[in-house]
C-alpha positions in Angstrom: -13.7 -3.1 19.5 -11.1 -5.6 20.8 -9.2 -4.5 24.2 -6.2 -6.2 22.4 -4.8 -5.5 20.0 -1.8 -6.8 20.1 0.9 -3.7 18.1 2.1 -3.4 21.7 3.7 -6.9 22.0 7.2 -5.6 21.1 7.4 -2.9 23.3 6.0 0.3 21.7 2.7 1.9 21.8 1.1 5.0 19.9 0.6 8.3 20.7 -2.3 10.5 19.4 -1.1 10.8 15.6 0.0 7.3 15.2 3.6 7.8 16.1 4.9 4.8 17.7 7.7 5.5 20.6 8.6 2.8 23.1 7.1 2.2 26.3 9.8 3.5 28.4 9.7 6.9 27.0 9.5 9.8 28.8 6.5 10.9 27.3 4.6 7.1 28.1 6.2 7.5 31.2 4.5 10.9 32.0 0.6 10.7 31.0 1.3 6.8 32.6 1.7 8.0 35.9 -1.1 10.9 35.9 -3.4 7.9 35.0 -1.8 6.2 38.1 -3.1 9.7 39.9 -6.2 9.7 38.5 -6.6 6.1 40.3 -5.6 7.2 43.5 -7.8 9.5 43.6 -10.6 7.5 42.6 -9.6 5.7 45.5 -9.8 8.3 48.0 -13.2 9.1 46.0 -14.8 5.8 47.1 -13.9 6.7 51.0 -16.8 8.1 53.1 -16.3 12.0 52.9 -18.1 14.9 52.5 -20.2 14.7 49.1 -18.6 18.3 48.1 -15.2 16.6 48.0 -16.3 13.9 46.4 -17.5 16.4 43.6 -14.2 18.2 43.7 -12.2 14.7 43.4 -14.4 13.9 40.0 -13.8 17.2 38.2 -9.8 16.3 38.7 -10.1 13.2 37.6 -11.7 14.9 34.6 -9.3 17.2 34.4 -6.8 14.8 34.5 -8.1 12.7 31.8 -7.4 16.0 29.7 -4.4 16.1 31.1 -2.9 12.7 29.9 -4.7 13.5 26.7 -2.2 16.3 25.9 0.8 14.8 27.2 0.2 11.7 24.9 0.0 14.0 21.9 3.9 15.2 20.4 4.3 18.6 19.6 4.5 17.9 16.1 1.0 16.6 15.8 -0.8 18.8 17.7 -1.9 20.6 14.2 -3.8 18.8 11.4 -2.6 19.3 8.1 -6.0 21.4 8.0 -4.7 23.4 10.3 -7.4 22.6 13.3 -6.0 20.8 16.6 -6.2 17.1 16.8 -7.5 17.0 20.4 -11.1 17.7 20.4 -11.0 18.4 23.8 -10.8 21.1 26.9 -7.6 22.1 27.7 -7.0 23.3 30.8 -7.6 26.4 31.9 -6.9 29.1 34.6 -10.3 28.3 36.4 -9.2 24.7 36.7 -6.1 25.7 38.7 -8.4 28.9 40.2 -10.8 26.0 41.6 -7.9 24.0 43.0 -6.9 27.1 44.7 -9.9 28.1 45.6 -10.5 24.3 47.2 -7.1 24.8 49.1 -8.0 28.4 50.6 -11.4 27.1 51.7 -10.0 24.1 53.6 -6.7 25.8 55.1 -9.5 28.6 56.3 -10.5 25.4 58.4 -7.2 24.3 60.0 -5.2 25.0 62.7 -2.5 26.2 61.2 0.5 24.1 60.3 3.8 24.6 62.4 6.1 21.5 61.2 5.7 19.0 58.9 3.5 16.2 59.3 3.7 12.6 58.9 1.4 10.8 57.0 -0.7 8.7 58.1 -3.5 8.9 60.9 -6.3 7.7 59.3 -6.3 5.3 55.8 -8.0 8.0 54.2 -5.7 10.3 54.7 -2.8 8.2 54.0 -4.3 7.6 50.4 -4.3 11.2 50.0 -0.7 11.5 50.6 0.2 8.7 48.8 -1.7 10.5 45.7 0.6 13.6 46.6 3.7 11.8 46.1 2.5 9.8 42.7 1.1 13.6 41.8 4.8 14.8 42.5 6.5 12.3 40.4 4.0 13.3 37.4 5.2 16.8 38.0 9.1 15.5 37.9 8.2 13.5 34.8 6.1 16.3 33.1 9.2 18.6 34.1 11.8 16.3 32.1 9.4 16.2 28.9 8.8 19.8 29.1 12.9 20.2 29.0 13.1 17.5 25.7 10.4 18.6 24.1 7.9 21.2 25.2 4.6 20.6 26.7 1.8 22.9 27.5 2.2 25.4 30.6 -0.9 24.5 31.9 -0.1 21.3 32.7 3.3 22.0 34.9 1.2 24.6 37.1 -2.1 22.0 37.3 0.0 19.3 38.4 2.1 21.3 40.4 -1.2 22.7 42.7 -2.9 19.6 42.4 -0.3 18.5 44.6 -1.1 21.2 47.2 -4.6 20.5 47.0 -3.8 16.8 48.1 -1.9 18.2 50.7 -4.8 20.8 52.3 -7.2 17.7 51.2 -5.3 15.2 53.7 -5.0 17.6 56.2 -8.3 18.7 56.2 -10.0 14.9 56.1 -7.4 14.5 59.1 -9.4 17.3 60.9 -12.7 15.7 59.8 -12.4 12.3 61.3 -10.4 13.7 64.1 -7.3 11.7 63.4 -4.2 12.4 64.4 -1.9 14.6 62.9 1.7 13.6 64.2 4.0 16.5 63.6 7.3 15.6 62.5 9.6 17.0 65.4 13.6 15.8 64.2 15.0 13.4 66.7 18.4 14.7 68.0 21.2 12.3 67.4 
């Protein structure tokens, strides 16, 4: 199988079904930037780290595979004609987010606990964590907006939108690891 194939050339691509929509739509626009998340965090997975988060980090990126998966499939072709769904995959489920929750309660256990905001940075690490937070929030805005025009699963607002956390606790807690600093974000007075 080629890696071209060249029905994109004028601006549109498929989604699972075969309809074509533009490359700009919301709905390209959506499982585009979870697969920009997925390669943050394979980023922060190649960092040194404790193995267990590692192991955490590859069953999102899983997850999020799954994730972009649904979003790239319209309502209307979710169903075969046969009546049996077109994506022969998981979907995601409550223990998914229970394990991101789980994750978060675990590490937050581990902290000091958090009296102003913090600014990111400290350690590169750590700054790719938050800088997979903020992509992870822009998926949730985008995932939002589709949901409003066309409907998308549940499951997919509330993953992405404690994934996010997770990054959060994750940054914090890899901050604590490699003793970096945490600056807390104290508002100058003008």
């Amino acid at each position: 199988m080629k890696v071209y194939t060249k029905t994109g050339d004028k601006g549109t691509t498929a989604l699972f079904g075969g309809t074509r929509v533009a490359k700009h739509h919301i709905r390209i626009e959506s499982y585009g930037t979870v697969d920009e998340l997925n390669s943050h965090i394979g980023l922060i997975r190649d960092q040194e780290m404790n193995p267990m988060y590692k192991k955490t980090l590859e069953r999102i990126q899983d997850r999020l595979f799954t994730l972009g998966a649904i979003l790239a499939t319209p309502p209307e072709k979710e169903i075969l004609k046969n009546g049996k769904e077109r994506l022969n995959i998981p979907k995601i489920s409550d223990e998914d987010i229970e394990l991101l929750e789980n994750e978060i309660d675990s590490m937050d256990a581990a902290l000091p606990q958090m009296t102003h905001f913090v600014l990111p940075g400290g350690h590169t690490t750590v700054s790719y964590c938050h800088i997979a937070r903020c992509v992870c929030r822009r998926a949730e805005r985008l995932a939002v907006h589709l949901d409003e025009l066309e409907g998308i699963d549940g499951m997919v607002l509330r993953y992405l939108n404690r994934l996010s956390d997770y990054l959060f606790v994750l940054a914090r807690k890899l901050s604590y690891d490699l003793n970096a600093d945490e600056v807390k974000w104290i508002p100058e007075k003008y």
